[in-house]
Phi, psi and omega in degrees: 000117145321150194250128200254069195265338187207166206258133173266113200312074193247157174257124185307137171080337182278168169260152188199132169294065204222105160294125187292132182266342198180176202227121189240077208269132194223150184298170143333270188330324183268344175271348172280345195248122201277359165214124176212169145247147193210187205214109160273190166322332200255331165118015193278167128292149199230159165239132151290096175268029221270173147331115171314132137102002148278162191242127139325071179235174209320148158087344176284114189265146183221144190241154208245169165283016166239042167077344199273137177294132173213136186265140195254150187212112172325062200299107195323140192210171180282074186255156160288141206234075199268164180231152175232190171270329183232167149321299197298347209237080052343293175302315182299287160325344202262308185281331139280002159284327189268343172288004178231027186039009192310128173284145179221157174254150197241128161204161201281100187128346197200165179223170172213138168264105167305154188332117189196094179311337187266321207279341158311298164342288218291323188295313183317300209271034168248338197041063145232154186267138164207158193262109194269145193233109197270121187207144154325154158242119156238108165279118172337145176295337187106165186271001183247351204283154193280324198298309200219099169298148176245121154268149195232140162231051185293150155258014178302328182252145143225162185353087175003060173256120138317133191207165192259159139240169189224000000 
């Protein structure tokens, strides 16, 4: 059996002389967890073996121990799909999602979730509307996590000094 020891370094926009050798397609809940076993497309087994506390997500190519490129691919699963009337009572969902630490996912206009009865409840009594859905899920990374980055070119942060302004 093969092995998944590393994330292949790519850069946005770039091209790389890299044939994808295979397909590694996993719910979320399964791109988080860094040693399993999993089966690709082609039906070989795999073993996963990465760094604690990396995340898999969709479009990430990963290299095996016998050299071969393989691709991660999000794989559709069963989310809540919300929607509001306004910003604010979006942002108001947003903000008890996050007070229940819930992973979410963000796109313009809307939020997502995996599949969750109380938290439906919780959307009825906020009166935002939602659609349970089969769609990849990539829920944000978090605001420390090393993946998925923002450049800012405010020089107000720099190494993690504060600084005023007047």
């Amino acid at each position: 059996m093969i092995s998944i020891v590393s994330r292949f370094p790519r850069k946005p926009n770039a091209v790389y002389p890299v044939k994808v050798a295979g397909c590694l397609s996993l719910p979320f809940e399964r791109r988080e967890k860094s040693r399993q076993r999993a089966v690709l497309a082609s039906g070989e087994e795999v073993a996963i073996e990465l760094p604690r506390g990396q995340v898999l997500r969709g479009g990430d190519w990963v290299v095996a121990s016998d050299g071969r490129v393989i691709e991660v691919v999000a794989s559709p699963e069963r989310v809540l799909h919300v929607e509001c009337d306004s910003p604010e009572a979006l942002a108001r969902v947003a903000y008890h999602l996050g007070n229940r630490h819930v992973p979410v996912q963000v796109g313009p206009g809307w939020l997502r979730i995996a599949d969750d009865h109380v938290l439906a409840r919780m959307f009825e009594a906020l009166g935002a509307r939602y659609t349970a859905l089969e769609a990849p899920f990539e829920p944000e990374s978090g605001a420390y996590a090393g993946h998925h980055h923002h450049h800012h070119d405010d020089e107000s942060v720099h190494g993690g000094r504060i600084h005023e302004f007047k």
